[in-house]
C-alpha positions as a Markdown table, in Angstrom:
| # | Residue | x | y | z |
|---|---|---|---|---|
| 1 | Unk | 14.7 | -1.2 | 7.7 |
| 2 | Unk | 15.0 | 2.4 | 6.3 |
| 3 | Unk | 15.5 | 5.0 | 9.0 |
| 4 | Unk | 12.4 | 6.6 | 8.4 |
| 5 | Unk | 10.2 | 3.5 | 8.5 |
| 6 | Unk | 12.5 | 2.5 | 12.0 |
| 7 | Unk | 11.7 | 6.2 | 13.2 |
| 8 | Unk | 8.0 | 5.4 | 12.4 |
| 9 | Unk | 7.6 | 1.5 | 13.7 |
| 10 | Unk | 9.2 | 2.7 | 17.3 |
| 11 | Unk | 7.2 | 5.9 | 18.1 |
| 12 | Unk | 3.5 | 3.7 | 17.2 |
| 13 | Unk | 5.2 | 1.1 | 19.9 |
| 14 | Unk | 6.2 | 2.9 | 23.0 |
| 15 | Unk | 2.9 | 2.4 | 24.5 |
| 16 | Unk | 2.9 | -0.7 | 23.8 |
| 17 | Unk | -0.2 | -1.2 | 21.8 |
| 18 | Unk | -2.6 | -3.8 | 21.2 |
| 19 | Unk | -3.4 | -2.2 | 17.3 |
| 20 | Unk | -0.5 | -1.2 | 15.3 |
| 21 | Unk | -2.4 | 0.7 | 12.4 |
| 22 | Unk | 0.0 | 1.4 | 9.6 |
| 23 | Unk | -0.5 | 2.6 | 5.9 |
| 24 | Unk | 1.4 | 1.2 | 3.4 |
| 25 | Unk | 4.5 | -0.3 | 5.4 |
| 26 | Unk | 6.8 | -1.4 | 3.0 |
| 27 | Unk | 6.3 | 1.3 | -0.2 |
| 28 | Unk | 9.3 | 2.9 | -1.9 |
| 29 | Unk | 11.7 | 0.5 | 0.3 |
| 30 | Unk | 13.9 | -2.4 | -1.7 |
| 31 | Unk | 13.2 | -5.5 | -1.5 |
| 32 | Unk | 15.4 | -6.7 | 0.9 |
| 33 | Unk | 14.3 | -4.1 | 3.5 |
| 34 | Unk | 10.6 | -4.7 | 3.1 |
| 35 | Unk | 11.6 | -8.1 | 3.9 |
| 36 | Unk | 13.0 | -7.7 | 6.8 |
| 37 | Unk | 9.6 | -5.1 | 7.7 |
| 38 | Unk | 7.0 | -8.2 | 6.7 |
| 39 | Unk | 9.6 | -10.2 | 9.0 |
| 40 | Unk | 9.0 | -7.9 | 11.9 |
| 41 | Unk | 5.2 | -7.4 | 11.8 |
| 42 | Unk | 5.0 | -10.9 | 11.8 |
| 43 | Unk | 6.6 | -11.1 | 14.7 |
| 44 | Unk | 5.6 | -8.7 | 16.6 |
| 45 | Unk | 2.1 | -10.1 | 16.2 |
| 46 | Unk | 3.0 | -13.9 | 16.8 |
| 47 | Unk | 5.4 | -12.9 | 20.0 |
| 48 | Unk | 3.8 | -9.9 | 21.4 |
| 49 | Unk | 0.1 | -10.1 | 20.4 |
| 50 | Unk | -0.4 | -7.2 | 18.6 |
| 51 | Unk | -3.2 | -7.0 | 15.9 |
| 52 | Unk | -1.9 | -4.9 | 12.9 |
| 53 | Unk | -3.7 | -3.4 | 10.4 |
| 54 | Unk | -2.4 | -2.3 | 7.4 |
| 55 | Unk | -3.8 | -0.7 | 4.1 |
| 56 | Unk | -1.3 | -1.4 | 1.0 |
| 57 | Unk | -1.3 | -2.2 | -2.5 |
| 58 | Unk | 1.4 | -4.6 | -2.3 |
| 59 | Unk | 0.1 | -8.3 | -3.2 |
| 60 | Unk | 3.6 | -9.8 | -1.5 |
| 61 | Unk | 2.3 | -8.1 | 1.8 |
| 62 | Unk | -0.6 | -9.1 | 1.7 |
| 63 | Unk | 0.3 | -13.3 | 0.8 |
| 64 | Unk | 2.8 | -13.0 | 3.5 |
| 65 | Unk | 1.4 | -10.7 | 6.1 |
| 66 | Unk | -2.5 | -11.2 | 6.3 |
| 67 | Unk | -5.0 | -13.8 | 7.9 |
| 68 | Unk | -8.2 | -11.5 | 7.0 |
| 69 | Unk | -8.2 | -9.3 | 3.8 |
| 70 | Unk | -11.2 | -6.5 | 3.5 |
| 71 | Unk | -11.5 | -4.8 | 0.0 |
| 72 | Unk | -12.7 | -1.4 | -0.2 |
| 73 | Unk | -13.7 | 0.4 | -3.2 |
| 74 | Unk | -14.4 | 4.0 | -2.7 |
| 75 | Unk | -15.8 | 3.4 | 0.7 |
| 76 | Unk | -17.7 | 0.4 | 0.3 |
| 77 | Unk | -16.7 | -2.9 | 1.8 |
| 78 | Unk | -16.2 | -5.2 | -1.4 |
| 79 | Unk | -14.6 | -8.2 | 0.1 |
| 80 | Unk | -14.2 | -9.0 | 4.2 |
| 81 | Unk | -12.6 | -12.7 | 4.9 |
| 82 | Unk | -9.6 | -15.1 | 4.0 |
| 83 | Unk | -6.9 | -14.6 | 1.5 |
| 84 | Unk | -7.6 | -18.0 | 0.0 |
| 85 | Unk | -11.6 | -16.8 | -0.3 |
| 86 | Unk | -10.8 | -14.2 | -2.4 |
């Protein structure tokens, strides 16, 4: 993970929280460190039960990441239910 992003990921979990909101997780990292970022959210919601929510433009995020995708066009809700649905 970059430093920043590591910087970032730790301070949002040292309380331990049920909802990890983060905004575009993996942008402006390579592709072998957003790997290892998608690898980690998934993770840290299978093994520790956190929900995470995430806004991104990233289409690999959202394939590998997301069980529930909500579209939003300039603040309407376009979209609100499965990947495969949409």
């Amino acid at each position: 993970l970059g430093q920043r992003m590591r910087g970032d990921i730790a301070a949002a979990l040292l309380h331990d929280p049920e909802v990890l909101y983060l905004d575009e997780p993996t942008i402006g990292l390579d592709v072998i460190s957003k790997s290892k970022v998608r690898r980690f959210l998934k993770e840290l919601n299978t093994e520790r039960g956190t929900t995470v929510l995430l806004t991104t433009h990233d289409l690999t995020d959202i394939e590998q990441l997301c069980n529930r995708v909500m579209v939003i066009d300039h603040g309407r809700l376009m979209y609100d239910g499965s990947l495969e649905g949409l």
